[in-house]
MMTF fields as JSON, N, C-alpha, C and O atoms, coordinates in Angstrom:
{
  "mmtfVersion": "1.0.0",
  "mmtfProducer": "UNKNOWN",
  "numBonds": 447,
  "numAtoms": 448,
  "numGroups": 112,
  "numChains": 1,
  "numModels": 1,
  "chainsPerModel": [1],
  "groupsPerChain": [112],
  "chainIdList": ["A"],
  "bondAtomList": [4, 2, 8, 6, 12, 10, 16, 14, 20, 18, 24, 22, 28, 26, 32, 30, 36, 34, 40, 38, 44, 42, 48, 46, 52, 50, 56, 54, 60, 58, 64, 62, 68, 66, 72, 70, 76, 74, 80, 78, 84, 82, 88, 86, 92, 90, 96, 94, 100, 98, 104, 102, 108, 106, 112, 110, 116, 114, 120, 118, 124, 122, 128, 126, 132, 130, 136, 134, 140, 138, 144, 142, 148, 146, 152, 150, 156, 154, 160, 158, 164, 162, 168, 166, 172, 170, 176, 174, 180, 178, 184, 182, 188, 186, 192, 190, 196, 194, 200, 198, 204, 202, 208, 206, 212, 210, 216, 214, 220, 218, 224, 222, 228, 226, 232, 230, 236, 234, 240, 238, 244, 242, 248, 246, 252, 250, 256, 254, 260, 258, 264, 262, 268, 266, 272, 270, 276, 274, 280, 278, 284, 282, 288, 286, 292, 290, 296, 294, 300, 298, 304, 302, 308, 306, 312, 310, 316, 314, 320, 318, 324, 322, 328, 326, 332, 330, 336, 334, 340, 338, 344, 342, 348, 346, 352, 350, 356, 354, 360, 358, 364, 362, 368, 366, 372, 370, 376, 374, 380, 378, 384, 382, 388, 386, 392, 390, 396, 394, 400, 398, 404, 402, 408, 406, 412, 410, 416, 414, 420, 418, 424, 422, 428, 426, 432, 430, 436, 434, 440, 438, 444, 442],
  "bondOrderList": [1, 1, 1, 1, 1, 1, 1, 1, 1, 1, 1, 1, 1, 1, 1, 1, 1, 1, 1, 1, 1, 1, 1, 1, 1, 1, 1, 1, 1, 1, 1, 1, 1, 1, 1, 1, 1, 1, 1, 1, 1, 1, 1, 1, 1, 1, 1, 1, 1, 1, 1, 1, 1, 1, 1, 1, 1, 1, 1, 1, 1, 1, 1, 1, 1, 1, 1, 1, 1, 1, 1, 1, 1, 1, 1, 1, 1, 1, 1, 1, 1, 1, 1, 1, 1, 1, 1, 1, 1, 1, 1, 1, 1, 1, 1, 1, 1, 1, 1, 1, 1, 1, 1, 1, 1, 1, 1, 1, 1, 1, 1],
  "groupList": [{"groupName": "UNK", "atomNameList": ["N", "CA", "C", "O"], "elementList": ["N", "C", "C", "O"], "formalChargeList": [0, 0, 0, 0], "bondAtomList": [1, 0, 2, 1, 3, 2], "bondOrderList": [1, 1, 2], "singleLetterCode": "X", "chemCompType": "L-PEPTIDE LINKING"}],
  "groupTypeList": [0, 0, 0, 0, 0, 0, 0, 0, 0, 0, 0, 0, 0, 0, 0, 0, 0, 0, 0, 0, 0, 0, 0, 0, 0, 0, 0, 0, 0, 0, 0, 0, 0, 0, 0, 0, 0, 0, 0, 0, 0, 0, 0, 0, 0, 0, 0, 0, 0, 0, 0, 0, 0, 0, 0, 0, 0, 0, 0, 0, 0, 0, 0, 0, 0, 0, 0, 0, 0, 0, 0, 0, 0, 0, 0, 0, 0, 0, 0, 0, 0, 0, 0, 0, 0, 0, 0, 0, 0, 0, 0, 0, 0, 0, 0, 0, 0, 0, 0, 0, 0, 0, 0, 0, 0, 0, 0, 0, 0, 0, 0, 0],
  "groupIdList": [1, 2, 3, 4, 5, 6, 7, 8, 9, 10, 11, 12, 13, 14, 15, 16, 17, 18, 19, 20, 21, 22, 23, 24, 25, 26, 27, 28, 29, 30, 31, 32, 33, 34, 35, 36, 37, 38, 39, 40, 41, 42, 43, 44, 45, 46, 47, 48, 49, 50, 51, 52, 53, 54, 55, 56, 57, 58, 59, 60, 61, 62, 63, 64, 65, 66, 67, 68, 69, 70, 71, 72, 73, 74, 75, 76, 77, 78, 79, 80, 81, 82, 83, 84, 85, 86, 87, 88, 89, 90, 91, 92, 93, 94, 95, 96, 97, 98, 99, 100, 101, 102, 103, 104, 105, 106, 107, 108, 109, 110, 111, 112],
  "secStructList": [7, 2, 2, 2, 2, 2, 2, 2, 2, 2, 2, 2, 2, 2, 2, 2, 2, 2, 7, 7, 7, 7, 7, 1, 7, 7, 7, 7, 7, 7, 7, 7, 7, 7, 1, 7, 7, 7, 7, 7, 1, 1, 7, 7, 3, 3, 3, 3, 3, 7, 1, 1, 7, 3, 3, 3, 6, 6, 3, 3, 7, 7, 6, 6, 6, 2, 2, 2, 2, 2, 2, 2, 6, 7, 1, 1, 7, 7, 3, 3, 3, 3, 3, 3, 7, 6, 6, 7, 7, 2, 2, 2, 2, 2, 2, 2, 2, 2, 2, 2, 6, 6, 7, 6, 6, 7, 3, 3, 3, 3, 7, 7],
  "xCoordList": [0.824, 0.0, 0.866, 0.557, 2.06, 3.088, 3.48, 3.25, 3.873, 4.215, 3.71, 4.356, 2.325, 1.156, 0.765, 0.394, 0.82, 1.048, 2.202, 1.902, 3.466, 4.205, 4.269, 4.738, 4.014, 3.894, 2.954, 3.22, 1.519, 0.625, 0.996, 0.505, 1.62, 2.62, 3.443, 3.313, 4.31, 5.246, 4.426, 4.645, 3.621, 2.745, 1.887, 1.572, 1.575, 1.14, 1.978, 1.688, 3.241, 4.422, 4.805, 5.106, 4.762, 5.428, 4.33, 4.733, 2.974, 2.047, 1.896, 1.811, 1.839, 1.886, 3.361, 3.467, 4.325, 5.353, 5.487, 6.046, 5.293, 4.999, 3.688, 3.493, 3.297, 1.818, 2.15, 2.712, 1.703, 1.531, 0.52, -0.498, 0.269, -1.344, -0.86, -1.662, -0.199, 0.456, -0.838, -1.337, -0.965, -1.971, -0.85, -0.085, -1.109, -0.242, -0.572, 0.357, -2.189, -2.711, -3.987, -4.928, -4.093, -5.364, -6.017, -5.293, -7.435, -8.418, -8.99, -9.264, -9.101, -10.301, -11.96, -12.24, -12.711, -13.95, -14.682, -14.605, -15.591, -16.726, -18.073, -18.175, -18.984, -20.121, -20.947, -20.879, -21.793, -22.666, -23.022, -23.562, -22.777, -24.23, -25.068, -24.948, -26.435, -27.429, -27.519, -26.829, -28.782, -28.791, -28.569, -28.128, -28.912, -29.172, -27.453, -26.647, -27.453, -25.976, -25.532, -25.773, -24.998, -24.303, -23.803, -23.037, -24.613, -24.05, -22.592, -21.769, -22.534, -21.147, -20.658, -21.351, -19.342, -18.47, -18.168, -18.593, -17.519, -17.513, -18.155, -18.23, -18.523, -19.538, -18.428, -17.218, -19.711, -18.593, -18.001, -18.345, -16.97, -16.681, -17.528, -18.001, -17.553, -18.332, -17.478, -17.493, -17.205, -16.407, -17.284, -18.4, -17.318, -17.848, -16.954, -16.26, -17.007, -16.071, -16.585, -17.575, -15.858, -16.573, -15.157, -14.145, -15.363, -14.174, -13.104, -11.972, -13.338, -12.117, -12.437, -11.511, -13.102, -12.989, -13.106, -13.638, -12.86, -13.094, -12.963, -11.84, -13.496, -14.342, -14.196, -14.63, -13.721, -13.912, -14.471, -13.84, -15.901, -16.62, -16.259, -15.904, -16.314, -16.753, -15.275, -15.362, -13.922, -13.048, -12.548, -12.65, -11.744, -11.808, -10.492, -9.679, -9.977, -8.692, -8.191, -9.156, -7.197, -6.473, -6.412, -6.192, -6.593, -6.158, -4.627, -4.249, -4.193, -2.954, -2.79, -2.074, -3.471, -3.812, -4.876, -4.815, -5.831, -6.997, -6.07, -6.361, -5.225, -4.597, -4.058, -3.996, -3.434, -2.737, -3.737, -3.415, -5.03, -6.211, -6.743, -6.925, -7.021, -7.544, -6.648, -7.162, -5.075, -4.521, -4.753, -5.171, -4.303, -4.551, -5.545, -5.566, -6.234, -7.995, -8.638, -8.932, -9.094, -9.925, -8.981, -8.711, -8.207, -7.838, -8.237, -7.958, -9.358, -10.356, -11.47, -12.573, -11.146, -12.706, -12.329, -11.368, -14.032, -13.844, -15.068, -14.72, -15.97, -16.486, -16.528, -16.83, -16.16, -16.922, -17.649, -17.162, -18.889, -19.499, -18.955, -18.236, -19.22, -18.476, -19.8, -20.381, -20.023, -21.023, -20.202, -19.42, -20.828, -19.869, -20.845, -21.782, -20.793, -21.324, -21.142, -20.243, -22.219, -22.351, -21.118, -20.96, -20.082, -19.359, -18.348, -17.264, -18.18, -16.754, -16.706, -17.682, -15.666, -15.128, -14.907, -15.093, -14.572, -14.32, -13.079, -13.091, -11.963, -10.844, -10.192, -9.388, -10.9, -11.005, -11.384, -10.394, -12.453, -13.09, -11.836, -11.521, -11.25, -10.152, -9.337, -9.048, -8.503, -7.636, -8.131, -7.475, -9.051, -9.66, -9.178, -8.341, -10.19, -9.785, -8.188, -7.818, -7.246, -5.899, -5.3, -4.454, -5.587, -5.201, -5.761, -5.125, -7.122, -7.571, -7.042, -7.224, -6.237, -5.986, -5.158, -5.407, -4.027, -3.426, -4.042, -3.465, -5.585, -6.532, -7.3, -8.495, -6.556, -7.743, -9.132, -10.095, -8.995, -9.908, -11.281, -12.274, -10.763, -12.027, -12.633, -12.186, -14.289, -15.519, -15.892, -16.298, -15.613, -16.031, -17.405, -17.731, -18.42, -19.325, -19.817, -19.898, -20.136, -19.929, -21.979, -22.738, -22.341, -23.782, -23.994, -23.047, -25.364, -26.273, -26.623, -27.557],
  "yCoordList": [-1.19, 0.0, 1.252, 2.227, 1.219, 2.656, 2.449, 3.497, 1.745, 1.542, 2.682, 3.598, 2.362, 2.298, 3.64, 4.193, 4.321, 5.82, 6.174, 6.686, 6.117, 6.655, 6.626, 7.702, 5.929, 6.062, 7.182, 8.036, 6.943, 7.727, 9.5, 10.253, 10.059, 11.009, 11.517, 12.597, 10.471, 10.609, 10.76, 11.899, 10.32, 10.749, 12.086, 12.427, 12.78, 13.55, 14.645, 15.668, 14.369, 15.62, 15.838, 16.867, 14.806, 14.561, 15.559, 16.457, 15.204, 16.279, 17.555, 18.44, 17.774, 19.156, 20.362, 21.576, 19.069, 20.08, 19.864, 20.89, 19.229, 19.387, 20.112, 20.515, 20.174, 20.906, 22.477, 23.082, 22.874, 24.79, 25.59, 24.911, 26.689, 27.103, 28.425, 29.27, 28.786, 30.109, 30.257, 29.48, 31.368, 31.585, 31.651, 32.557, 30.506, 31.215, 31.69, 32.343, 32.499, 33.156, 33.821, 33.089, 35.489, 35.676, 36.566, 37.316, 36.636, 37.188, 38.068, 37.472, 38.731, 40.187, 40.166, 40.332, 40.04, 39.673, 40.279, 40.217, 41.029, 41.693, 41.873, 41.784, 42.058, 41.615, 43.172, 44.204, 42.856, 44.088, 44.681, 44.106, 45.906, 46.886, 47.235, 47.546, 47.235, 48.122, 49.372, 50.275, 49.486, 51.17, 51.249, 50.339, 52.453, 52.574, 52.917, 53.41, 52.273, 52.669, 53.905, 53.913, 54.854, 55.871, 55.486, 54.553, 56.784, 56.112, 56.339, 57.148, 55.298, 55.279, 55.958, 55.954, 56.552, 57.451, 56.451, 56.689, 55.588, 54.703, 52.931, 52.251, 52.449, 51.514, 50.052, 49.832, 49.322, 47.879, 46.994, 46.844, 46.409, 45.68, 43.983, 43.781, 43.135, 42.041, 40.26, 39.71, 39.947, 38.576, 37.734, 38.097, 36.664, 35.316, 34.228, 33.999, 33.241, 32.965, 31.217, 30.781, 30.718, 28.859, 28.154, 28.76, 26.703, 26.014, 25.978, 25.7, 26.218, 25.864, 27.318, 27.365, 28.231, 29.245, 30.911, 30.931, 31.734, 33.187, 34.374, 34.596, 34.861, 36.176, 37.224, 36.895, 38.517, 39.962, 40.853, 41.092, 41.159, 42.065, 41.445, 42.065, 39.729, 39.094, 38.707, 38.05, 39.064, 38.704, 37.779, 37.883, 36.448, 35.319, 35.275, 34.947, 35.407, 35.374, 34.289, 33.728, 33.977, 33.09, 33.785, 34.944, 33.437, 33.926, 34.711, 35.78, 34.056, 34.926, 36.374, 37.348, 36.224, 37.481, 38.574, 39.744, 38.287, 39.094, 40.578, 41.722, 40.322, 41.596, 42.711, 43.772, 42.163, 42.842, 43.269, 44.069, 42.616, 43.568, 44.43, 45.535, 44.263, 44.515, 46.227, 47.219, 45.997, 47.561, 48.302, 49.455, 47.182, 47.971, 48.497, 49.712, 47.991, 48.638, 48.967, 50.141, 48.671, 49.278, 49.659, 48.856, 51.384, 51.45, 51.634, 51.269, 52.449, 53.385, 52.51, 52.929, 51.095, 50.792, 50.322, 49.749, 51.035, 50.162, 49.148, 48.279, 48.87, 47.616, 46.504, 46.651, 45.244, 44.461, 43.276, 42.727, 42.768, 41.695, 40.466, 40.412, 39.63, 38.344, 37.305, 37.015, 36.922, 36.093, 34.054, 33.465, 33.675, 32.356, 30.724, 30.619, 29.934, 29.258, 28.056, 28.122, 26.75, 25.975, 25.079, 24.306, 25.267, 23.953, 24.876, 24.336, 26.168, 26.766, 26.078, 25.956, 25.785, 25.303, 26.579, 27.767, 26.163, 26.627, 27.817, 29.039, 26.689, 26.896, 28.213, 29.139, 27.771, 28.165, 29.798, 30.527, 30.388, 31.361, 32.074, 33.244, 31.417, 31.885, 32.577, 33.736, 31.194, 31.888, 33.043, 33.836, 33.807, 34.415, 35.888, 36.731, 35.779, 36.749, 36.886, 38.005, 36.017, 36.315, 36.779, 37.641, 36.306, 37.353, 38.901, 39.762, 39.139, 40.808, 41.108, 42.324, 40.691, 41.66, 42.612, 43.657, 42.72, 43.605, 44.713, 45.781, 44.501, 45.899, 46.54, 46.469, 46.989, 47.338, 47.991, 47.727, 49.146, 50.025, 49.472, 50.054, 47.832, 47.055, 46.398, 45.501, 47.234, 46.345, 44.984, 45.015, 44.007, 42.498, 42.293, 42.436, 41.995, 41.288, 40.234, 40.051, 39.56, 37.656, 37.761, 38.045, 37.405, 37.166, 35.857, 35.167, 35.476, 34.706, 33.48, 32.679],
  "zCoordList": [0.0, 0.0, 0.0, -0.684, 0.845, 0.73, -0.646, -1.249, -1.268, -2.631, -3.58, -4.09, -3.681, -4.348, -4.328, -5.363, -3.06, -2.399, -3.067, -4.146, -2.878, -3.111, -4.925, -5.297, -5.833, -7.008, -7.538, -8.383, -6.692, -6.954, -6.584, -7.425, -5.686, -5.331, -6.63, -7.207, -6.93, -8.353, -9.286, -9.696, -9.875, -10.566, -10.953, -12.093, -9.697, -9.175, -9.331, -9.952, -8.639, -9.024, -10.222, -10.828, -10.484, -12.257, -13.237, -13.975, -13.069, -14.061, -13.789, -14.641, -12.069, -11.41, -12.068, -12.242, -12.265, -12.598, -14.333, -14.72, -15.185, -16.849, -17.25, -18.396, -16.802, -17.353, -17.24, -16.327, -18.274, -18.302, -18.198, -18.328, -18.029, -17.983, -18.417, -18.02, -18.856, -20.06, -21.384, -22.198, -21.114, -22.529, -24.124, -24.455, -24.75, -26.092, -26.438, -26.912, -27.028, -27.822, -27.233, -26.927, -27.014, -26.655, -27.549, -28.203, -27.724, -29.184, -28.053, -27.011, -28.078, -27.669, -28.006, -29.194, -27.376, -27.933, -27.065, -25.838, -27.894, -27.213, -27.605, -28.828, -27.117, -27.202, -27.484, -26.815, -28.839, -29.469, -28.45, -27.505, -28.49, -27.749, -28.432, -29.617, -27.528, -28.14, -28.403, -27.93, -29.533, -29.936, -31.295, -31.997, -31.68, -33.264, -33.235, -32.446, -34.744, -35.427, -36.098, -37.305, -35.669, -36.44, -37.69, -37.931, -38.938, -40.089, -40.408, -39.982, -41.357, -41.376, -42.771, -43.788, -42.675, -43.745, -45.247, -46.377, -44.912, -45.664, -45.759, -44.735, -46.981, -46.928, -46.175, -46.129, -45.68, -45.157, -46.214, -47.386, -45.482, -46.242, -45.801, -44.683, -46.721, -46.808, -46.838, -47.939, -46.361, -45.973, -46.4, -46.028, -47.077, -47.2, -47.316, -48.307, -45.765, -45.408, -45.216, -44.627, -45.709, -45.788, -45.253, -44.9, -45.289, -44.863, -45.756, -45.36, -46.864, -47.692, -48.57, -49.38, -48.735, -49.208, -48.578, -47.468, -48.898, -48.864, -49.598, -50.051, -49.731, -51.079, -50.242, -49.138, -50.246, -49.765, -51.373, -52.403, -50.977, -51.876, -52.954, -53.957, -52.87, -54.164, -54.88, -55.917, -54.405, -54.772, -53.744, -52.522, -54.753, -53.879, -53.153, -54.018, -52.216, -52.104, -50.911, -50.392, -50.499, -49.029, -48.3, -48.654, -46.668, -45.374, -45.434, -44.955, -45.946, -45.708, -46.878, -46.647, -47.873, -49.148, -48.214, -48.591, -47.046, -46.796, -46.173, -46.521, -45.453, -45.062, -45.33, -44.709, -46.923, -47.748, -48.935, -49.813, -48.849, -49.789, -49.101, -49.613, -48.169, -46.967, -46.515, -45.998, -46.991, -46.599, -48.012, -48.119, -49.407, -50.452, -50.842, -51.036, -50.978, -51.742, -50.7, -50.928, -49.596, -48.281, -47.232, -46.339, -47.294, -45.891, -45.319, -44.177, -45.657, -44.426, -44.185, -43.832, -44.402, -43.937, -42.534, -42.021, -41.963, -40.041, -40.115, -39.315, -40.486, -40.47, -41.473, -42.657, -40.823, -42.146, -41.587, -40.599, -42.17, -42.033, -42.499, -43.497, -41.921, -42.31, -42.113, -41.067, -43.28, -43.628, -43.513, -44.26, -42.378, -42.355, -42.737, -41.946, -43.411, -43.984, -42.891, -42.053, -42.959, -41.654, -41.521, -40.576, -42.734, -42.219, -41.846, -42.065, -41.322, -41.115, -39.489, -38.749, -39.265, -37.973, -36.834, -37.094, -35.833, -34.771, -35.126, -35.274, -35.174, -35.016, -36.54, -36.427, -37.709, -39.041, -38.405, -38.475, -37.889, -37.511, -36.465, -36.687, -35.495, -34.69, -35.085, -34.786, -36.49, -37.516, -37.885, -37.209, -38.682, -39.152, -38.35, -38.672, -37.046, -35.951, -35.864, -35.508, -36.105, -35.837, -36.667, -36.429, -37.987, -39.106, -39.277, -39.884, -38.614, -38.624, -37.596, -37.552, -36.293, -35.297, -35.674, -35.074, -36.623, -37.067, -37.305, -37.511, -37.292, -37.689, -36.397, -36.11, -35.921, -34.612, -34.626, -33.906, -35.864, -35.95, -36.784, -37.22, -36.785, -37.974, -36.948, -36.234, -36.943, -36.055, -37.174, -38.335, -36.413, -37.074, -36.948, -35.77, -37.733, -37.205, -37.895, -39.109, -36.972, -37.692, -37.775, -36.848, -39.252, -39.368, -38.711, -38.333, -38.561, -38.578, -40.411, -40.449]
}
């Protein structure tokens, strides 16, 4: 039985001290307020965003191309809708958010 204890101990120390709880990555997320919307200066931009594809205002481009259209042809834009289709994943949508954080001044909003 001390055996059995004492393994269970080692065990115990052993995960207590390998395990991490360090955030590698944190997204900012906040939740709509209510109230009518101030119109806006310039029109949104429009995301249609699936598992294996994505279109900005109908041009089709890769995750890693959205940033660099995104500075060229729209600088001044601060919103865009992002229209997401049922098979986009979790994680796919994350990416997404991690590639726009470079934009602070862009309100995201993910449709229905």
């Amino acid at each position: 039985m001390t055996s059995l204890i004492a393994v269970i101990s080692l065990l115990l120390l052993f995960f207590m001290l390998t395990s991490t709880f360090t955030r590698f990555s944190e997204i900012q997320l906040s939740a709509a307020g209510g109230g009518a919307a101030a119109p806006a200066e310039t029109s949104p931009l429009f995301l249609q965003f699936g598992a294996e594809s994505l279109s900005l205002n109908g041009t089709v481009l890769t995750m890693s191309a959205l940033p660099a259209e995104i500075t060229a042809q729209h600088p001044e834009a601060t919103v865009m809708l992002v229209s997401a289709t049922d098979d986009v994943t979790s994680q796919r949508l994350v990416d997404l958010l991690v590639t726009l954080a470079p934009f602070p001044a862009l309100s995201l909003t993910v449709l229905d």
